[in-house]
C-alpha positions as CSV (number, residue, x, y, z in Angstrom):
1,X,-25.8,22.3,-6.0
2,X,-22.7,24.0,-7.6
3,X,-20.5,23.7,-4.5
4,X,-21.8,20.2,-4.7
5,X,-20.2,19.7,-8.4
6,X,-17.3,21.4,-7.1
7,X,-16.5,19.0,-4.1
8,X,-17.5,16.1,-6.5
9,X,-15.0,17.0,-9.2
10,X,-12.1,17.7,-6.6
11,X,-12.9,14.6,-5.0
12,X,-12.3,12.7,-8.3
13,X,-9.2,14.4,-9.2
14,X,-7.9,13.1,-6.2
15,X,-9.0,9.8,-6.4
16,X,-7.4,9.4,-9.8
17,X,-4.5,10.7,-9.0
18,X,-3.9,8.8,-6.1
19,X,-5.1,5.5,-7.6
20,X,-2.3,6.4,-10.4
21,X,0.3,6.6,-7.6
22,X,-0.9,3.1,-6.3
23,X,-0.4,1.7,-9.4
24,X,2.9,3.4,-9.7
25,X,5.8,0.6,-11.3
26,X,9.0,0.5,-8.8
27,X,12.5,-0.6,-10.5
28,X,14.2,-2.3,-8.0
29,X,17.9,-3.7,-9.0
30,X,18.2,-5.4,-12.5
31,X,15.7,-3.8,-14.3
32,X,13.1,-6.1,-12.2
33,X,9.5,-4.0,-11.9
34,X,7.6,-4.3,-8.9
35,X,4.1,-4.3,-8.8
36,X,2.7,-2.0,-6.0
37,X,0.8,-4.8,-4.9
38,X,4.4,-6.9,-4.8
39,X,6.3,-3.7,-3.1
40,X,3.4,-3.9,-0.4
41,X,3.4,-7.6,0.5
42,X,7.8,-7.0,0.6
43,X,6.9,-3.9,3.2
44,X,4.6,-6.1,5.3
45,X,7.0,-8.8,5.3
46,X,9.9,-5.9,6.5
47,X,7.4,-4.7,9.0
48,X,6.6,-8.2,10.2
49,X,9.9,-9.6,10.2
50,X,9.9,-13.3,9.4
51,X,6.4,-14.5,8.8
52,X,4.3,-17.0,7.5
53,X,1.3,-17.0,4.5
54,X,-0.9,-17.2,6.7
55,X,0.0,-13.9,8.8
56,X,0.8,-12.6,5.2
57,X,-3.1,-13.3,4.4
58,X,-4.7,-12.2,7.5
59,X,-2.8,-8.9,7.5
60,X,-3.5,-7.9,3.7
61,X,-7.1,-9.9,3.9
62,X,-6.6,-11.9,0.9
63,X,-6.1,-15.7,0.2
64,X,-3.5,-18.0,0.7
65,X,-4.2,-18.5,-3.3
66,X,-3.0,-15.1,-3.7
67,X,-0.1,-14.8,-1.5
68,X,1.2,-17.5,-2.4
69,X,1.2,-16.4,-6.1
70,X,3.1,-13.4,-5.0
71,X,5.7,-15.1,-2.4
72,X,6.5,-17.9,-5.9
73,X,7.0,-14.3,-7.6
74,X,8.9,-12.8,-5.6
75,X,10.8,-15.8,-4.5
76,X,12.1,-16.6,-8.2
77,X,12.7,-12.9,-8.4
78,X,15.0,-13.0,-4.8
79,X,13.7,-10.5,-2.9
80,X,12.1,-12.8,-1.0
81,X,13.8,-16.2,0.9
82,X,11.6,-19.3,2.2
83,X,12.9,-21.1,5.6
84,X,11.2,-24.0,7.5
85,X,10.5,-23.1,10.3
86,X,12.7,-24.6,13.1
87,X,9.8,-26.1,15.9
88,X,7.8,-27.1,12.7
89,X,9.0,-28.4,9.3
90,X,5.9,-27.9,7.8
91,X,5.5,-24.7,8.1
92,X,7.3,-21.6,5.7
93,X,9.0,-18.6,7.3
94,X,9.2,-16.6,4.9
95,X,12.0,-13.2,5.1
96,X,13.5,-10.5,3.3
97,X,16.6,-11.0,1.2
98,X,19.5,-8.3,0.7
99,X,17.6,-7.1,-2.6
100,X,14.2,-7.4,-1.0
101,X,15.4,-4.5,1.9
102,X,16.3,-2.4,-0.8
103,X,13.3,-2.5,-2.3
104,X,11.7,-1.6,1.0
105,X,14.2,1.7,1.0
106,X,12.7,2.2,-2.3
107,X,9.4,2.2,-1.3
108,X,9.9,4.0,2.1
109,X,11.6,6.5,0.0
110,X,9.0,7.0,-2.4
111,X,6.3,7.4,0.5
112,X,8.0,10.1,1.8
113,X,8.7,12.5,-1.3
114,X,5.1,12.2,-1.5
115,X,4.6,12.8,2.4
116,X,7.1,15.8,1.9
117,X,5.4,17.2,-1.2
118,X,1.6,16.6,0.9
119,X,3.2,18.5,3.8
120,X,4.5,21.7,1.8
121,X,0.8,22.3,0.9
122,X,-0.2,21.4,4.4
123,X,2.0,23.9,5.8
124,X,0.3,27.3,4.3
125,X,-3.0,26.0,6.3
126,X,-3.8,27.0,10.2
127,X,-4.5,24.1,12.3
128,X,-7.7,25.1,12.6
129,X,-8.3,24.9,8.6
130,X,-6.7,21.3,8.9
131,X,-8.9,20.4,11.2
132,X,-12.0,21.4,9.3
133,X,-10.7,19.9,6.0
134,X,-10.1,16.6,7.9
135,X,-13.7,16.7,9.2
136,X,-15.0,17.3,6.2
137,X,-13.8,14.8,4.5
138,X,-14.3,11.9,7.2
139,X,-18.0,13.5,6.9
140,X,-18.2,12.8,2.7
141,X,-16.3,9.2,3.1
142,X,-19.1,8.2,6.0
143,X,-22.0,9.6,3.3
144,X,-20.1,8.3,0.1
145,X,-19.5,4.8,2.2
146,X,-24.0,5.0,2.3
147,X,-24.3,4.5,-1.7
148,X,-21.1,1.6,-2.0
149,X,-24.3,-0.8,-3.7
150,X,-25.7,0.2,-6.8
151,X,-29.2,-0.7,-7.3
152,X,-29.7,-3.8,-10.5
């Protein structure tokens, strides 16, 4: 059971610290903070190109309640810009404005000082020991995904 409590503790440190990266403030021009939900629904939009609320919803699985709370956000705060489209007035295309792609470069820069810090400790492992870790873990995510209901 000790290597058990071992796993479980690791496990947790990593999960906190990663869920404190995800909730990590971005300054983007102006002294204008960014949630990291915000900074995710500008990246989609980036990765998307012009898009609607719709697609906006489908691709981040929430409501059009909710994205359209953000896109008013981030509309008033211009990183956004909101376009009819041209074969129909009633719908929104919805695109990035000069200050929303720098807050994409933000973000994408962010991402990968953390990608470069993962992959200094990745590179003192064989391939062989990656390959095991990454196993592993898919193996504890299937059993941890087995108790996602707690009993009332």
């Amino acid at each position: 059971m000790d290597n058990v409590n071992k796993v479980m503790k690791q496990v947790s440190k990593i999960t906190d610290v990663y869920n404190k990266i995800e909730k990590t403030l971005f300054n983007c021009s102006d002294n204008n903070v960014l949630f990291p939900g915000a900074m995710h629904t500008i990246s989609l939009i980036d990765e998307l190109g012009a898009t609607t609320v719709t697609q906006l919803c489908r691709y981040q699985n929430v409501t059009k309640g909710a994205i359209s709370h953000k896109i008013t956000r981030l509309y008033k705060s211009g990183y956004i810009k909101k376009n009819k489209k041209i074969d129909n007035n009633k719908e929104i295309m919805i695109s990035l404005t000069d200050t929303g792609k720098k807050a994409v470069k933000i973000h994408k820069l962010y991402h990968e000082q953390i990608a470069n810090g993962i992959k200094l400790c990745l590179d003192k492992y064989s391939d062989k020991q990656l390959s095991d870790f990454c196993n592993l873990t898919e193996q504890l995510t299937n059993q941890l995904n087995k108790y996602k209901v707690i009993n009332k």
